[in-house]
C-alpha positions as a printed NumPy array, in Angstrom:
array([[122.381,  89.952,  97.126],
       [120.21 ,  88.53 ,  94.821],
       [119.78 ,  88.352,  90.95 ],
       [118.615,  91.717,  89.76 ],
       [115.153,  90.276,  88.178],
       [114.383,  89.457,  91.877],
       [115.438,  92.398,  93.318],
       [113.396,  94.064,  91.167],
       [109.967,  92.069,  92.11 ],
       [110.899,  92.387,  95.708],
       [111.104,  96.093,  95.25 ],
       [108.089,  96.603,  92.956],
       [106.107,  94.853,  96.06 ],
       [107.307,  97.23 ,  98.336],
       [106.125, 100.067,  96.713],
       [102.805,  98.577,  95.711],
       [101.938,  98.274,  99.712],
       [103.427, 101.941, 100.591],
       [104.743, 102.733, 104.006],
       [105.701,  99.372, 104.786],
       [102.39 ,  97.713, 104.718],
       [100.959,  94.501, 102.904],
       [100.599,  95.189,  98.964],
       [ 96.407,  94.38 ,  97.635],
       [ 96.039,  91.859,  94.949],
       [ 94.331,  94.692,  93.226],
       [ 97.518,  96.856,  93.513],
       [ 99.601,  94.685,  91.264],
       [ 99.397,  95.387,  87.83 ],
       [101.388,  92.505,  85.484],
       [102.086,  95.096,  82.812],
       [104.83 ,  96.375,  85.418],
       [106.941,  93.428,  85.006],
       [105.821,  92.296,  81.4  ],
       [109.192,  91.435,  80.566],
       [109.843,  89.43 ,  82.957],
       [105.676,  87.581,  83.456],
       [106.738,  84.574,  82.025],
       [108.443,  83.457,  85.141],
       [106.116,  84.797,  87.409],
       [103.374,  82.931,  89.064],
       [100.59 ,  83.142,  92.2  ],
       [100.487,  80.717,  94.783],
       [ 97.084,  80.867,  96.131],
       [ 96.279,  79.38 , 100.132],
       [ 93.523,  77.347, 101.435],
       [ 94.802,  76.727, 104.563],
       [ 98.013,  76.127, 106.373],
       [100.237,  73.31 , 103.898],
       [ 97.886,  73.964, 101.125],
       [ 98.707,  76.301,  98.577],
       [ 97.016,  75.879,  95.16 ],
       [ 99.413,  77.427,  92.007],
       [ 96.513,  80.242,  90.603],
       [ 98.304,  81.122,  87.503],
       [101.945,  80.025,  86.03 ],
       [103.793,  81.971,  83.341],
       [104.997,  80.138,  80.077],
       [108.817,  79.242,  81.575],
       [107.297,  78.056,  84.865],
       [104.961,  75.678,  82.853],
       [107.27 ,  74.785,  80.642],
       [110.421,  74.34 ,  82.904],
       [108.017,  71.257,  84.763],
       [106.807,  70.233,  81.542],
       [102.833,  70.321,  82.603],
       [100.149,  72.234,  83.625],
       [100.464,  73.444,  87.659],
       [ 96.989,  75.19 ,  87.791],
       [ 95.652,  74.245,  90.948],
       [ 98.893,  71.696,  92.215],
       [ 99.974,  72.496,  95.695],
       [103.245,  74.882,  95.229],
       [104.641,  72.539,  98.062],
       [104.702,  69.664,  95.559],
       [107.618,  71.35 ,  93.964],
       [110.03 ,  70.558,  96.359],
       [111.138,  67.603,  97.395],
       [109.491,  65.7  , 100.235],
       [112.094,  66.285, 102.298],
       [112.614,  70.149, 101.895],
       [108.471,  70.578, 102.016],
       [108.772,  71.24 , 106.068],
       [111.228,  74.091, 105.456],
       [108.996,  75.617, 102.812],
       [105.868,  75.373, 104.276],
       [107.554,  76.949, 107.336],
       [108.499,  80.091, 105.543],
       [105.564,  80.712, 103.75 ],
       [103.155,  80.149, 107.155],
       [105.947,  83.029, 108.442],
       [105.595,  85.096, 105.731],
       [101.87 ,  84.515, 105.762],
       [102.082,  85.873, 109.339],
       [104.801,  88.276, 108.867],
       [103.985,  89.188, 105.722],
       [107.89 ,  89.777, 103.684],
       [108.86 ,  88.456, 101.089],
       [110.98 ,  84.861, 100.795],
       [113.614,  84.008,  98.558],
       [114.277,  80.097,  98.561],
       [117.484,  79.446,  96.318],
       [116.98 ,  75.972,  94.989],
       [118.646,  73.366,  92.544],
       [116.297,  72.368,  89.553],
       [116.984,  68.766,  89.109],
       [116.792,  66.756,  85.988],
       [117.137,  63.014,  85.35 ],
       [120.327,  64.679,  83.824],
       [121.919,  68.224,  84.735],
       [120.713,  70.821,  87.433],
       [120.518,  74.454,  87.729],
       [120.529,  77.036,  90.773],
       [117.727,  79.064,  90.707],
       [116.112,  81.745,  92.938],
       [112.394,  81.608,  94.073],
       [110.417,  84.474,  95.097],
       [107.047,  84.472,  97.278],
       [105.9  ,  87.459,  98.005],
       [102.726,  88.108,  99.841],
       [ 99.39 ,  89.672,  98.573],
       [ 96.384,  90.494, 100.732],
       [ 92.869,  89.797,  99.483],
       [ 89.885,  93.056,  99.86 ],
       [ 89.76 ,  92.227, 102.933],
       [ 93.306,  92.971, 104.218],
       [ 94.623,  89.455, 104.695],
       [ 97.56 ,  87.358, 102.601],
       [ 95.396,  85.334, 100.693],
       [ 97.975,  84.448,  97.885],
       [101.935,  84.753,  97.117],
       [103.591,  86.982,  94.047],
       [105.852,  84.657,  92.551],
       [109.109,  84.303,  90.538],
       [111.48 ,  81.814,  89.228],
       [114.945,  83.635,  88.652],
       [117.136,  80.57 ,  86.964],
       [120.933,  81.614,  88.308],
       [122.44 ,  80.109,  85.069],
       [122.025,  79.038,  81.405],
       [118.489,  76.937,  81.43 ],
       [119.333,  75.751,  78.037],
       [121.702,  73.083,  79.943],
       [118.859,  71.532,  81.386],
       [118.533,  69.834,  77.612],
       [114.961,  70.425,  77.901],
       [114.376,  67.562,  80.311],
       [111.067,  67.951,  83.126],
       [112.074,  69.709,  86.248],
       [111.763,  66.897,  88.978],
       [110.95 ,  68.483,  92.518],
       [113.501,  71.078,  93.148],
       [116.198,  70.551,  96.132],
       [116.049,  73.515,  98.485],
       [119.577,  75.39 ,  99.77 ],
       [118.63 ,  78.345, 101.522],
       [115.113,  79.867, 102.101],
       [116.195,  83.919, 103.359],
       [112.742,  85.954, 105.055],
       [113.538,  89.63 , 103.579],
       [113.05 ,  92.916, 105.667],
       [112.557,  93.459, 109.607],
       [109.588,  91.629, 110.412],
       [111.757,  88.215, 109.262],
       [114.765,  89.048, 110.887],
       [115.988,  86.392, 113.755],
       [115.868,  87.747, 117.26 ],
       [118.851,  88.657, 119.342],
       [120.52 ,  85.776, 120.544],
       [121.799,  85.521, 123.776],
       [125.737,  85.81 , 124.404],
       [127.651,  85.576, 127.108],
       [130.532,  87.557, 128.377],
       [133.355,  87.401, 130.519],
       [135.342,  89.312, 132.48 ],
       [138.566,  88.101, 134.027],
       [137.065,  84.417, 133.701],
       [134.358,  85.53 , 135.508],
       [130.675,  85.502, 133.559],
       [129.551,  89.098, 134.085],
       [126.542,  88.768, 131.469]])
């Protein structure tokens, strides 16, 4: 279950691509989520590990304290969580679901859960070309104290919807002591 703002998104994408397929760029209209835009941003990708931040809305910007436009999205995380990231989004690039990263903003003083949506777009041509993104803070942000968002620590990184679910892992079974399957 996640916070209702990102339920929301995830939901709005799925309509915008109708019978289950891959939402256009073109279908996305920001006046569907105004109240929310200022969290929202588009992760753009060149190539595998390099995805370029298109556009960031006012709390994004502001929550890092700079400008993002054109920063790789992986430089958000920290160094050590990039791997995980880049993993999902390559999946979801693939696969194309939605993500939902829960993360811990950290500060040089207090931190702050906070959900992280990518959610794939395809270009004209069919194919993901960029990521519909939100930040969904899980708390008060005003306990950050306004300090700069250092690269966020990564919890949990959940693929949403069939074509991210894990396979069927194999069990095995007894019978008597015996291993039947």
């Amino acid at each position: 279950m996640f916070h209702s703002n990102t339920e929301r998104l995830i939901d709005y994408w799925r309509t915008r691509g109708g019978d289950g397929r891959l939402p256009l760029r073109s279908a996305i209209s920001p006046a569907d989520f105004s109240e929310i835009i200022a969290q929202v941003f588009i992760l753009g990708r060149v190539k595998s590990g390099i995805y370029p931040v298109r556009l960031a809305g006012g709390f994004v910007s502001e929550l890092h304290k700079r400008d993002l436009r054109q920063q790789n999205g992986l430089s958000l995380v920290r160094e050590r969580d990039r791997f995980n990231l880049h993993t999902a989004l390559e999946t979801a690039w693939r696969r194309p679901e939605p993500i939902v990263a829960t993360v811990e903003v950290l500060t040089e003083g207090p931190s702050l859960a906070m959900e992280v949506l990518f959610a794939p777009l395809a270009g004209a041509d069919g194919s993901v070309d960029r990521f519909l993104g939100l930040y969904q803070p899980l708390g008060m942000v005003s306990r950050l104290r306004g300090l700069p968002a250092q690269p966020f620590a990564v919890r949990d990184i959940r693929g949403m919807g069939p074509a991210n679910e894990e396979t069927p892992r194999l069990r095995l079974a007894t019978l008597d002591g015996r291993r039947i399957a």
